[in-house]
KEKEBA-685318 format. One record per residue (C-alpha): residue number from 1; x, y, z. Coordinates in steps of 0.5 Angstrom, whole numbers, always signed. Layout:
+-----+-------+-------+-------+
!   n !    xx !    yy !    zz !
+-----+-------+-------+-------+
! NUM !     X !     Y !     Z !
...
+-----+-------+-------+-------+
END
This chain:
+-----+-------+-------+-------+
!   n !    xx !    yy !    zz !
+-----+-------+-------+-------+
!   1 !   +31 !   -18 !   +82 !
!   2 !   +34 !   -25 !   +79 !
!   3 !   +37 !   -24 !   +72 !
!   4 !   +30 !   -27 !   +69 !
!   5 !   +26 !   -22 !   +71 !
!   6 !   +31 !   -16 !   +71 !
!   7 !   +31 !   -17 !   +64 !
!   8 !   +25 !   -18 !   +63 !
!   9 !   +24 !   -11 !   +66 !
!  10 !   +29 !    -8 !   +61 !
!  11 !   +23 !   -11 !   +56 !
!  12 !   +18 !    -7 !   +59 !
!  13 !   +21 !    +0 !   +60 !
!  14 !   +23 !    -1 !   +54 !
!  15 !   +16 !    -1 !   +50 !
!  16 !   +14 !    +4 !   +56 !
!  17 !    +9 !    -1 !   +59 !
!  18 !    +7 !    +3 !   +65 !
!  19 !    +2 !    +0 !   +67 !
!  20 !    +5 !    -6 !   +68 !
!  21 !   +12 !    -2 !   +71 !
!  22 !    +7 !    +0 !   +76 !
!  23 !    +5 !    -7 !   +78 !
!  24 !   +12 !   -11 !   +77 !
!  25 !   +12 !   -13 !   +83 !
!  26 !    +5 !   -16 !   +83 !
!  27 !    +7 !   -19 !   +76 !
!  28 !   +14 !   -21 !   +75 !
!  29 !   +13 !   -28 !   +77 !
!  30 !    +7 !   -29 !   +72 !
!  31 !    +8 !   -34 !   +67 !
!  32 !    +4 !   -31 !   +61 !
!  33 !    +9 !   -24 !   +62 !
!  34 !   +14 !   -26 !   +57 !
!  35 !    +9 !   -28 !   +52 !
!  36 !    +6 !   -22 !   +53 !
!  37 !   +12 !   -19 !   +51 !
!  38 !   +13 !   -22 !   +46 !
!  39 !    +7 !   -20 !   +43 !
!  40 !    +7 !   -13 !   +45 !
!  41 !   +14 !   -13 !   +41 !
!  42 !   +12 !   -17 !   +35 !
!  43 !    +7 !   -12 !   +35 !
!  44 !   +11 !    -6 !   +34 !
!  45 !   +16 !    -8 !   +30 !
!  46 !   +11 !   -11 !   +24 !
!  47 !    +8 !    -4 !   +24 !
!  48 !   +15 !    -1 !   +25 !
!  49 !   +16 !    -5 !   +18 !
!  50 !   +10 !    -2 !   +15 !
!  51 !   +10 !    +5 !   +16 !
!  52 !   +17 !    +6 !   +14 !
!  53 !   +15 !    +1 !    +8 !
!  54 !   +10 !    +6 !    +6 !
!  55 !   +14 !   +12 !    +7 !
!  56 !   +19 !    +9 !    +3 !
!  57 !   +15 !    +9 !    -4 !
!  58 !   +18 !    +3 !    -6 !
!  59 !   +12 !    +0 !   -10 !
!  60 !   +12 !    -7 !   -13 !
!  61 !   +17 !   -11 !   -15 !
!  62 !   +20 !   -18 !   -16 !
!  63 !   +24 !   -22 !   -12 !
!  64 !   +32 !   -23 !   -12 !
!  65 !   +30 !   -30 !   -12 !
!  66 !   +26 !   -30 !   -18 !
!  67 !   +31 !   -26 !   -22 !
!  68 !   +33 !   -29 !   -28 !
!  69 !   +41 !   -29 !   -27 !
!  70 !   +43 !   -33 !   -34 !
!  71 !   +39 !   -28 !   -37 !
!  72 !   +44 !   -22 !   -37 !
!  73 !   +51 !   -23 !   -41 !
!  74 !   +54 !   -20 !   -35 !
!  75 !   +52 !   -19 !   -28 !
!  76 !   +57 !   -20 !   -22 !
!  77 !   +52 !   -25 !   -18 !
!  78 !   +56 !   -25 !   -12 !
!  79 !   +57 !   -17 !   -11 !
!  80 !   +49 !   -17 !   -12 !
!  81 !   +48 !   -21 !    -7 !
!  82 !   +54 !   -19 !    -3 !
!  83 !   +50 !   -11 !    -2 !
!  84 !   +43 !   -16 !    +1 !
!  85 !   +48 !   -17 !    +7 !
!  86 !   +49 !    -9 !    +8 !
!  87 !   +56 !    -9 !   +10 !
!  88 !   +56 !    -3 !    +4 !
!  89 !   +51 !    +1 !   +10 !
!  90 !   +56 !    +1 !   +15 !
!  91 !   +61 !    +3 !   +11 !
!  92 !   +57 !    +8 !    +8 !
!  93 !   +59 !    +6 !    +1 !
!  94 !   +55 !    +8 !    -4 !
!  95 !   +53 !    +4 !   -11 !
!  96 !   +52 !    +5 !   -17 !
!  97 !   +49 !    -1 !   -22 !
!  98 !   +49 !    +2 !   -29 !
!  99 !   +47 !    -3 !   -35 !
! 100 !   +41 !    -1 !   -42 !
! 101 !   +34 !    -1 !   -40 !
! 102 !   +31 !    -7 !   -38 !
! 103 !   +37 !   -11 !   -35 !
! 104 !   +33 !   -11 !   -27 !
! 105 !   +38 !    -5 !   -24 !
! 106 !   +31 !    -2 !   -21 !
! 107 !   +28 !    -9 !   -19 !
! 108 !   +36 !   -11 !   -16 !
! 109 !   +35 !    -3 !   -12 !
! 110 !   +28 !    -4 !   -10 !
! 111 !   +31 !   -12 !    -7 !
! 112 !   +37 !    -9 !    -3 !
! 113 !   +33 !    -2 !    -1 !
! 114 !   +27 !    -8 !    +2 !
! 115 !   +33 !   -12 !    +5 !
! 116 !   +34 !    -6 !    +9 !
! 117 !   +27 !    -5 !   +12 !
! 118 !   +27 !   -11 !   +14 !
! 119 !   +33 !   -10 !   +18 !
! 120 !   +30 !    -3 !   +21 !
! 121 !   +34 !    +2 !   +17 !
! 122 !   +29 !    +8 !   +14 !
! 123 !   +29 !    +8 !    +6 !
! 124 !   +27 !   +13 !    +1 !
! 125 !   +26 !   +11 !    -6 !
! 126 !   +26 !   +16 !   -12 !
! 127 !   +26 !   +17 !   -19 !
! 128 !   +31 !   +22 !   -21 !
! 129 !   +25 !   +26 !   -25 !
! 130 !   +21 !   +26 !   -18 !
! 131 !   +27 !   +29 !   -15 !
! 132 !   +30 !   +33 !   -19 !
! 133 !   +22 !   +36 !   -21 !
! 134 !   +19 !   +36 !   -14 !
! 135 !   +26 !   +40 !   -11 !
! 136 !   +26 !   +44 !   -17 !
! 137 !   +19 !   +46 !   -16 !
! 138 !   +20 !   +49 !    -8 !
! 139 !   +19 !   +56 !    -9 !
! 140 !   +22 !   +59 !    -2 !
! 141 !   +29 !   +57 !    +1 !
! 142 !   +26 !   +55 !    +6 !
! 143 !   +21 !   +50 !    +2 !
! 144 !   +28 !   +47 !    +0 !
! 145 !   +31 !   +46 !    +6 !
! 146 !   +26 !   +42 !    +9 !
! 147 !   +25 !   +38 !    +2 !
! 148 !   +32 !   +36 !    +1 !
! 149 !   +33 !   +33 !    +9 !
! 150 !   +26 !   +29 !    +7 !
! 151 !   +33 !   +26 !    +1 !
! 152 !   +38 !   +27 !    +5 !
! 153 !   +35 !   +24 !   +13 !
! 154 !   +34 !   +16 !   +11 !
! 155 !   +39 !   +12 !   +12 !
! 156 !   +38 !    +9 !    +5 !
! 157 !   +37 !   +13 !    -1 !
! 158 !   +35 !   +10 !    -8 !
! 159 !   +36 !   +14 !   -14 !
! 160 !   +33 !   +11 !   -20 !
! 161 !   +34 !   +11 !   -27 !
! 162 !   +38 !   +18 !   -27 !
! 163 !   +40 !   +18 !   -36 !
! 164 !   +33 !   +17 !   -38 !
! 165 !   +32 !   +25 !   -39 !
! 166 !   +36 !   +31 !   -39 !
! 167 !   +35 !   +36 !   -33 !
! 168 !   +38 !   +43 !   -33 !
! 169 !   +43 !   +47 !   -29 !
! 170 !   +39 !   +48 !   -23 !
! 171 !   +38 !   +40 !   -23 !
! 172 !   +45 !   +38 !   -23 !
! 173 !   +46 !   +43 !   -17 !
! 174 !   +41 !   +41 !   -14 !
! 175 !   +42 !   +33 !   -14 !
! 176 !   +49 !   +36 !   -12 !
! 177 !   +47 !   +39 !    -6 !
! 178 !   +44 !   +32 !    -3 !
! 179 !   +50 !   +28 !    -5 !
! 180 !   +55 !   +32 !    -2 !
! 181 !   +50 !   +33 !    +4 !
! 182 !   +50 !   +25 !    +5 !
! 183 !   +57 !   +24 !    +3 !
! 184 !   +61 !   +20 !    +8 !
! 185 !   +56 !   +20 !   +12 !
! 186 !   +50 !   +15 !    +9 !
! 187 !   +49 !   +10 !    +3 !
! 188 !   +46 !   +12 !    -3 !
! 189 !   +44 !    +8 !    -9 !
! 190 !   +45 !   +11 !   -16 !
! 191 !   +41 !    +6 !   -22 !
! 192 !   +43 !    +9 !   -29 !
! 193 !   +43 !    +8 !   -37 !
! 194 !   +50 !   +12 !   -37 !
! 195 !   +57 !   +11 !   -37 !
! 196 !   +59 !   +17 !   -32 !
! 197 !   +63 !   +20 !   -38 !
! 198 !   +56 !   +21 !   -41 !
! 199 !   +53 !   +25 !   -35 !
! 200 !   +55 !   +32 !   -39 !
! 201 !   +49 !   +30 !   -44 !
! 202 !   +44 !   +29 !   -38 !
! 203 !   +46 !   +35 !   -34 !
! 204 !   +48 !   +39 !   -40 !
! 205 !   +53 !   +46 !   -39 !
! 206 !   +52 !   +43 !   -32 !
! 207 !   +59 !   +46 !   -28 !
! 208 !   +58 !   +42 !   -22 !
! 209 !   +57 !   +35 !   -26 !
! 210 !   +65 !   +33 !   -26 !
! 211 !   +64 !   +36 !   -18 !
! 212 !   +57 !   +31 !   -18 !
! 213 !   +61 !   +24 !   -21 !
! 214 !   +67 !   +25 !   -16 !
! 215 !   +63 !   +27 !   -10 !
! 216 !   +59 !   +21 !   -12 !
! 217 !   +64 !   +15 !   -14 !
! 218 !   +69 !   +16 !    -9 !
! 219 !   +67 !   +11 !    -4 !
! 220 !   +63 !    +7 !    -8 !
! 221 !   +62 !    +1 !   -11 !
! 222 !   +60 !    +1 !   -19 !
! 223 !   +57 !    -5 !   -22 !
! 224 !   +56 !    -6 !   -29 !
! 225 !   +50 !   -11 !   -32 !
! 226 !   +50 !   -12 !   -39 !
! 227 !   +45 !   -16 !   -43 !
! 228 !   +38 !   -14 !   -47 !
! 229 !   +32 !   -12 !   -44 !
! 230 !   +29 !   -17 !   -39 !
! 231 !   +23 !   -13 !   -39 !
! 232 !   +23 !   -15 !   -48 !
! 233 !   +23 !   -21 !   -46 !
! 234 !   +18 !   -23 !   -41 !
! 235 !   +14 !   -19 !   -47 !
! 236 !   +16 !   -24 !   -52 !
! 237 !   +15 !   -30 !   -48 !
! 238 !    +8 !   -27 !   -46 !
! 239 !    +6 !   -26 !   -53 !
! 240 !    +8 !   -33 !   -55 !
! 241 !    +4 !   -36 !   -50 !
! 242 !    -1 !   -33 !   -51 !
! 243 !    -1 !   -33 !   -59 !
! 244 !    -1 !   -42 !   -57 !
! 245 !    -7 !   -42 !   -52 !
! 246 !   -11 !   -38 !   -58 !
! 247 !    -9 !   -43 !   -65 !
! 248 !   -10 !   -49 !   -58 !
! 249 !   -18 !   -45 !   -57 !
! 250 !   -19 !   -46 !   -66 !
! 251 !   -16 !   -53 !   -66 !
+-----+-------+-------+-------+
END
């Protein structure tokens, strides 16, 4: 078999074309074999792609080209962009992107968590309170076991928008338990509205928090964006728009 077609056999048993595997011997030599091939894994990847966009639940979101970097007083463009290669992935590093409501740390998450997708890895996107609420909900450990691998399998897990509501004792364990189990082991990613010396008022009287911020942080990188709500002011300039196009109607 010369090298062409070997590797063109590789191509074949990899996508369990047994049919073709069957027949190679009348078929190697045919000149539309590796458009066939092409298409076959075209094919697979693209449905690959969606059905673990589905799975992921990331829902709509704008594109990191469209992001308004002058907007935010301070935002380390180049660690953003930095997290779109993924390097953090292999390193099993997680990232924390901590900033006030409305400053684009959900839109950023959902870009890199996009990024991955793209290049094969499984996502899991989450708010906190979808998490939290859903586990806390299980009513048999067995229930919970099975519903914390559903957090802790992905290859990548965005947690969004953790400070936004207080949680219980049995929370912080909770959210404790899934990132001990992922700990050195994959990547997650944290959005929140809350200095980690802050964390006590989101998981009050929680014994594990300090033990939850450590395990979480080490091995992470934090990045910080300052500045007012993006979401305002896409708001307000919707609302000047508006209020121009109807003194226009009147004239």
């Amino acid at each position: 078999m010369d090298p062409k077609n070997d590797a063109l056999f590789t191509r074949a048993k990899n996508l369990r074309l047994h049919g073709v595997l069957e027949h190679w011997s009348e078929l190697a030599d045919a000149p539309w074999l590796p458009s066939l091939l092409d298409w076959e894994e075209h094919a697979r990847t693209q449905r690959s792609l969606e059905r673990r966009l589905n799975d992921a639940r990331i829902g709509r979101f704008k594109a990191l080209a469209d992001f308004d970097w002058k907007w935010p007083k301070q935002c380390d463009r180049a660690a953003i962009e930095a997290l779109m290669t993924l390097e953090f992935m292999a390193q099993s590093v997680n990232v924390i992107l901590r900033g006030n409501n409305g400053v684009g740390k959900s839109m950023l998450a959902k870009n890199v968590a996009y990024q991955a997708l793209v290049q094969g890895f499984t996502v899991r996107f989450t708010t906190a309170g979808e998490m939290l609420g859903e586990l806390a909900a299980m009513d048999s450990d067995a229930a919970l076991r099975r519903r914390l691998r559903h957090y802790v399998n992905p290859d990548l897990l965005v947690i969004d928008e953790i400070g936004y509501l207080s949680y219980s004792n049995r929370h912080a364990d909770l959210l404790f338990e899934l990132i001990n189990r992922r700990y050195e082991s994959k990547s997650t990613i944290v959005t929140t509205n809350k200095a980690f010396a802050d964390w006590g008022e989101v998981f009050p009287n929680a014994a594990c928090v300090v033990s939850l911020v450590d395990r979480l942080v080490h091995h992470s990188e934090v990045i910080g964006i300052e500045g007012e709500s993006y979401r305002l002011k896409e708001a307000q300039a919707r609302s000047t728009d508006m209020a121009a196009k109807r003194r226009k109607a009147k004239s």
